[in-house]
C-alpha positions, 0 to 999 in steps of 0.5 A: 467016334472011330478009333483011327480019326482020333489015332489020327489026330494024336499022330499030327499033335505027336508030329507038331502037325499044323492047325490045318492038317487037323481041320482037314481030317476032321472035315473030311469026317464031317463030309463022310458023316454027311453022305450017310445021312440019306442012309441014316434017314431011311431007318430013322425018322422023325424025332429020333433021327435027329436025335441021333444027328444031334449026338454025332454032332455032340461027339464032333464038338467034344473031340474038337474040345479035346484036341484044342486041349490036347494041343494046347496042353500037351502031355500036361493035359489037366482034368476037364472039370478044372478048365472052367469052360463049358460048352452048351448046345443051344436053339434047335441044337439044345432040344435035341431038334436039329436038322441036317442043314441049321445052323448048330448054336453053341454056347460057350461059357466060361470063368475068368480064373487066373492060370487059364488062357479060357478065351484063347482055348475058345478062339482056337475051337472056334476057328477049329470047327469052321474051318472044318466046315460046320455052320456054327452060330456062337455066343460067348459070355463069361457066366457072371455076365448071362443074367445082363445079357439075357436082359439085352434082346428077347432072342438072346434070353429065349435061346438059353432057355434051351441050353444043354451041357455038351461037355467041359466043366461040370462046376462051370455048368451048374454056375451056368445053370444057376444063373439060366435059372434066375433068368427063367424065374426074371419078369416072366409076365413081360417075357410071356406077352412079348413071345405070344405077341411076338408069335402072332406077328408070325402067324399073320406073315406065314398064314396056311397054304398048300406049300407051307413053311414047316417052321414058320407056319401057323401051326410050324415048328414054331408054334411048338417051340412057343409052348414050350418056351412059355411051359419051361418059363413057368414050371421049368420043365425040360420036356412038354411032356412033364405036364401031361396029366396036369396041363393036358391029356395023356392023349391030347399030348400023344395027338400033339406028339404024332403031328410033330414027328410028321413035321420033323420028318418033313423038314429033315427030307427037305433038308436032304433033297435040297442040300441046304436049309429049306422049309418050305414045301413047295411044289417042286420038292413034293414027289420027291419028299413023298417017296422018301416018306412012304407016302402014296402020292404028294396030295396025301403027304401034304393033306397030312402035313396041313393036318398036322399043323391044324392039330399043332396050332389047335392044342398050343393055342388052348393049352398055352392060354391055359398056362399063361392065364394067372399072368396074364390077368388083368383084375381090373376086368373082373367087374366087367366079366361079371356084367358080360356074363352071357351064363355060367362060365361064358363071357362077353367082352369087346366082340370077344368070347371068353369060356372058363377052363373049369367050365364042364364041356357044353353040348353042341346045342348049348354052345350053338345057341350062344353064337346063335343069340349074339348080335350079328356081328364079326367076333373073335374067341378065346382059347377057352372057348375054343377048347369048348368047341375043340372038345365037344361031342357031336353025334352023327347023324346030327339032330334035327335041333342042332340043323335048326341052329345051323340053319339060324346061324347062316341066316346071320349076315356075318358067319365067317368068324363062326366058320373060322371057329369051327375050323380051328376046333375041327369040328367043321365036317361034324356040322357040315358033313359035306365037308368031311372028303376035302379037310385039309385037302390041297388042290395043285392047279396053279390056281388056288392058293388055299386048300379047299376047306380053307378056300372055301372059309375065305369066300364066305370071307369075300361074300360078308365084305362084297367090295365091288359096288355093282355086286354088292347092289345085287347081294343087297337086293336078293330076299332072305331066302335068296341070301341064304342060298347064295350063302350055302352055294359059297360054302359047298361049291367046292366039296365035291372035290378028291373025288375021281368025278367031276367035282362039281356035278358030285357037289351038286349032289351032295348040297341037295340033302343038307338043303332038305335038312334045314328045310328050304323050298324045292325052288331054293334046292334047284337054285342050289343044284345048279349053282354048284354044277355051273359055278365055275362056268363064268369064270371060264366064260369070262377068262377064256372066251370071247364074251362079244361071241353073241353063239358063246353068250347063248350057250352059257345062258342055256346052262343057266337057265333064267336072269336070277341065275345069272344074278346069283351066279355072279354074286357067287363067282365073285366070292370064289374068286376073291376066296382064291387067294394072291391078286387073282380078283383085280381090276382087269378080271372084274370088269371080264365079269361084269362086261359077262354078266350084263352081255349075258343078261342081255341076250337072256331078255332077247326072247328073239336072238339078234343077228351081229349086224342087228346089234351093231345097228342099235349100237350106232343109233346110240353113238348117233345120239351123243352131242359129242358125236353130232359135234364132230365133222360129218366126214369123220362121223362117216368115217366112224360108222364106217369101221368095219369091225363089229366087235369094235362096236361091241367092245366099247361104249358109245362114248369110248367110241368118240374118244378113240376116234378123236384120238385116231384122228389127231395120229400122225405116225403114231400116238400111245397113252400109258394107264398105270391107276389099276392095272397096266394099260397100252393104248397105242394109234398107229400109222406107222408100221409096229414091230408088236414082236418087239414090244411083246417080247421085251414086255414078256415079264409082265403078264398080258391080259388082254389085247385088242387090235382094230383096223379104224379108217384112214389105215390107222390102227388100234392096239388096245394091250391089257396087263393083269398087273400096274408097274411102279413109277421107274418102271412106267418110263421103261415101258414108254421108252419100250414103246417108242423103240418098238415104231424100229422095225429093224429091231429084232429079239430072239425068242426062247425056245417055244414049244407048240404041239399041233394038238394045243392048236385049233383054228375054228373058220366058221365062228363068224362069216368074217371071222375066225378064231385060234386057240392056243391051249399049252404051256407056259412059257416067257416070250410065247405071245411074242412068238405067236404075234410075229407068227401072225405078221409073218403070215398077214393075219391080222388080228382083232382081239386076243384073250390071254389067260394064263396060270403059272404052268398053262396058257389058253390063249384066243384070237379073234382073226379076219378072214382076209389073205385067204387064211382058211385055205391055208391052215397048214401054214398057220400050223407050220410056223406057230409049232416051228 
């Protein structure tokens, strides 16, 4: 601590200063401290960084302690041991762990000794040091009371078990110490299972994604925290390193040790970047933090931080269990492990595996042909048998025997839990060496949730739990051969990313091999070869196409050749998009999917393509044929026949046809009908005139799908309005209340700044004889429908169907337009007034 704050200090105690000239000097030191920190950050990371912020701040507290007694006491200041006070560093704080931006956790403890006024000391530091600006999080306890306390909440006993002595009274912190003992020693089995269970909570709320939570996460600050409050709780030992050579490896411990200085340099950057606690890494903050890390680019930063975590969870997971195995026991179970031994050291219990730690490590044969040899079920494992799998060797190449069992256990129908357990252990690119590029690698397209290897566990997921009816149908049917593959394509589709090429072109090269090493036909190779080169055209098609487009159909089945592709396909894309992660597979995309599937599968059992006019023929003798339509008045069958659009034919069944017509008819001025069951839906018949710029522009927070609008007969029209998302009951009566003021054509809402560059625009006037399409391809941005809908009004176009997809940061919007008002002679205009 610099000479002139404490000469500072004595000048304003000497002068009978005010409380309030001292905590202004020591925040005014406080915040210069803190402005150096960049600085301080740029020549020490990691550990020792906030080692060293740690003690500037024991200095901070200590000087804060000696000016409350230098004031209190004056010149008749007695010797600090004899103040029974002690002042105790807890948390983050007490592991010499904290960042910038936490809460500093103090303890102050104290012996109520006759002559001392212990508890005003405690108040005038307390008020000393917030109203100088530190964050403080406090407890005060006399000492006799710590062992009642601690027995209070789980929380209070697990932050003493990181105390550390700051300063005061050596005779009052080895009181203290004597009692933190008794409290280690105090029901350990209970405090154990409360913390492990109390952690797994943790794990399944902050699960791995591309933006961590560096504290929270699986494999977070957090995780590391629970090995050593289990380890001290045990052996009472100060640091994890003590147990190296005796619990763990000198080098297992030094791997721990690596991964968590990465994450101290993280969180400490971030806390830096944002100026206040912060442990998320999210996207934001990425180039940022990259630069001020020495990394290369973001994707490597986080690639390594998801690596990091993986190797944090790995060795707490094995090594916790390790320590926890003796009070955990339960010896009622020993006669049912000994009856559910599958072999030497290896268990079975409930859908469990077990492997002793003194069991020597199995080769990845052995430990194969044990998955291999279950009843094909979902099962879950052991630290022990994950630290069997952790640490097994595998040679490269791998040996013809060991693709054999690979190959045995993708046959079984449940794989995901054997997947999963590859991952945790780390061995996932050893046996599936396509994998090696994307472990732990982030995609940022504002669609994936997951990195990749993740990502593509999580289909594997989706395919072992098919929900949709109609796909499950399809899987059920498939052969095994056919099964197997659709399993293989699941799981490589995407390893062909981080990558300068196309990473699905580089995929399909690299499935090829691996279907030749466990021995699938040259026709299952094909299959595959091409499975992974298209699998994310049918979600393109159906997300961002017109699927009615008899021209778009065509060319999707020219790239996927036969109806057994097609079947694949869909099987296969619905496991990717269900393996994406957040509510990218609902109601609304699934129908896209299946109304592709059965269009396509139509057109691939037309050896003679069908004209539009040919089609919608076919599709009027079925509406023909229903009673509900022989049952209404002629002048209204003519009427429906008579709707001019094809696509109105297309889009609807047979029946939704009458039942729109039915409805049309009965409208006055206007009619609406809300579906909240899946996803929000507006049906809305209108005589009237709509202000559609309104009603987009106040419903611009809810994310549109879809929309369709169709001119009927008797100048009534259609708008069919598909939201990717429901709404709650309060809510839903907004959104009626919406629609009924939108029939005011004088309301008007201002539009937000919509930016449209020329070149996110194309207008395509010979996609049909009677229609045109606009493609919008550009940013995001709220209110951007509502714009290109009151464009649209202003200019007379009029719009048969729109498809809206959309991702956090882009927008690729199409419209389907009549070519009516001469609109193909005036595309400039078009241009004009959507870039305005």
């Amino acid at each position: 601590m610099p000479v002139d704050i404490k000469l500072q200090i004595e000048d304003v105690i000497e002068q009978n200063g005010s409380d309030f000239e001292l905590s202004k000097l020591f925040k005014e030191y406080i915040k210069e401290y803190k402005t150096s920190l960049p600085e301080l950050f740029e020549s020490n990371q990691g550990k020792d960084f906030l080692v060293k912020h740690t003690k500037k701040l024991d200095s901070i507290i200590t000087l804060m302690y000696q000016t409350i007694l230098r004031r209190m006491f004056g010149n008749y200041l007695p010797m600090r041991n004899s103040i029974p006070i002690a002042i105790v560093a807890l948390g983050s704080y007490g592991r010499e762990q904290l960042c910038v931006h936490s809460d500093i956790d103090l303890l102050i403890v104290y012996q109520d000794i006759e002559g001392y006024n212990s508890k005003l000391i405690i108040e005038k530091l307390f008020y000393l040091a917030l109203d100088a600006g530190l964050k403080l999080g406090h407890r005060v306890h006399e000492v006799n009371d710590l062992f009642s306390s601690s027995k209070e909440d789980i929380t209070i006993r697990t932050s003493l078990m990181e105390a550390r002595f700051i300063t005061g009274s050596n005779f009052t912190w080895h009181a203290t110490g004597r009692e933190l003992t008794k409290i280690r020693l105090d029901k350990q089995k209970d405090f154990i299972l409360e913390k492990i269970e109390e952690a797994q909570i943790r794990r399944k709320k902050y699960p791995t994604t591309m933006e961590p939570n560096i504290k929270e996460s699986v494999g977070g600050l957090r995780d590391s925290h629970l090995i050593f409050w289990i380890a001290q709780t045990i052996y009472g030992i100060s640091s994890l390193k003590d147990l190296s050579g005796d619990v763990f490896s000198e080098e297992e411990y030094r791997e721990y040790r690596i991964a968590l200085e990465l994450l101290f340099r993280v969180r400490s950057a971030l806390h830096l970047i944002t100026g206040k606690q912060e442990d998320r890494l999210i996207l934001q903050h990425m180039p940022q933090a990259s630069r001020m890390l020495g990394f290369k680019n973001e994707q490597k930063m986080v690639s390594k931080v998801l690596e990091a975590q993986w190797r944090i969870s790995n060795f707490t997971q094995i090594f916790a269990k390790k320590m926890v195995r003796k009070y955990i026991e339960d010896k009622s179970l020993i006669k049912r492990f000994k009856h559910n031994r599958l072999q030497k050291g290896i268990y079975l219990l409930e859908d469990r595996l077990y492997a002793s730690y003194n069991l020597a490590n199995l080769s990845i044969d052995e430990l194969l042909t044990i998955l291999v040899n279950l009843e094909d079920k979902f099962y879950h494992f052991d630290a022990g048998f994950l630290k069997q799998f952790t640490y097994v060797n595998i040679s490269y190449p791998l040996r013809q025997k060991t693709y054999k069992l690979i190959k045995q256990l993708l046959q079984k129908q449940h794989i995901y839990s054997f997947l999963k357990l590859f991952y945790d252990a780390g061995i996932l690119q050893h046996l599936f060496p396509n994998f090696k590029k994307v472990m732990h690698l982030p995609q940022f397209d504002g669609y994936h949730h997951y990195p990749v290897d993740i990502h593509s566990i999580k289909c594997i997921e989706a395919l072992e739990n098919i929900k949709e009816p109609f796909v499950k149908q399809l899987f059920d049917e498939l052969d095994a051969d056919e099964k197997l593959l659709v399993k293989i394509v699941v799981l490589f589709h995407d390893t062909g990313k981080g990558r300068k090429q196309d990473h699905s072109e580089v995929g399909a090269k690299l499935i090829a091999p691996f279907i030749d090493k466990i021995g699938l036909s040259q026709e299952i190779k094909e299959r595959a070869i091409l499975l992974v080169k298209h699998h994310i055209l049918m979600s393109n098609v159906s997300f961002k196409q017109n699927i009615h487009n008899e021209k778009i159909l065509y060319k999707f089945m020219s790239n996927i050749v036969d109806e057994k592709n097609l079947k694949l396909l869909y099987i296969v894309t619905y496991a990717d998009v269900n393996g994406v992660g957040g509510d990218i597979y609902n109601s609304f995309n699934a129908k896209l999917l299946h109304d592709l599937y059965i269009s396509a599968l139509e057109v691939s059992q037309n050896n003679d393509r069908i004209t539009d006019a040919k089609k919608r023929l076919i599709i009027e003798k079925k509406v023909k044929n229903l009673e509900e339509f022989k049952n209404i008045p002629k002048i209204l069958q003519k009427k429906t026949l008579g709707v001019e659009s094809n696509l109105f034919f297309f889009k609807h069944t047979p029946l939704d046809i009458i039942q729109i017509v039915m409805k049309a008819k009965d409208t006055k001025e206007y009619q609406f009908v809300v579906n909240n069951e899946n996803s929000l839906t507006i049906e809305i018949f209108r005589r009237v005139p709509l202000n559609i710029g309104f009603l987009l522009s106040t419903l611009s927070h809810l994310d549109v799908g879809s929309m369709e609008i169709f001119t009927l007969f008797d100048d009534i029209k259609y708008f069919k309005i598909e939201f990717k998302k429901n709404v709650d009951g309060d809510e839903l009566t907004e959104v009626q209340n919406i629609i009924k003021a939108a029939f005011d054509m004088d309301r008007v809402v201002e539009h937000r700044n919509i930016v449209i560059k020329k070149d996110e625009i194309t207008i395509d006037c010979e996609h049909s004889k009677t229609h045109a399409e606009l493609n919008v391809n550009t940013k995001n941005q709220i209110g951007l429908l509502a714009h290109l809908m009151d464009s649209f009004e202003q200019l007379g176009i009029n719009i048969v169907t729109a498809k809206i997809h959309s991702t956090k940061h882009k927008v690729r919007d199409s419209f389907l337009i009549s070519k009516q008002n001469n609109i193909c002679n005036n595309v400039e205009k078009i241009y004009e007034l959507l870039i305005k």
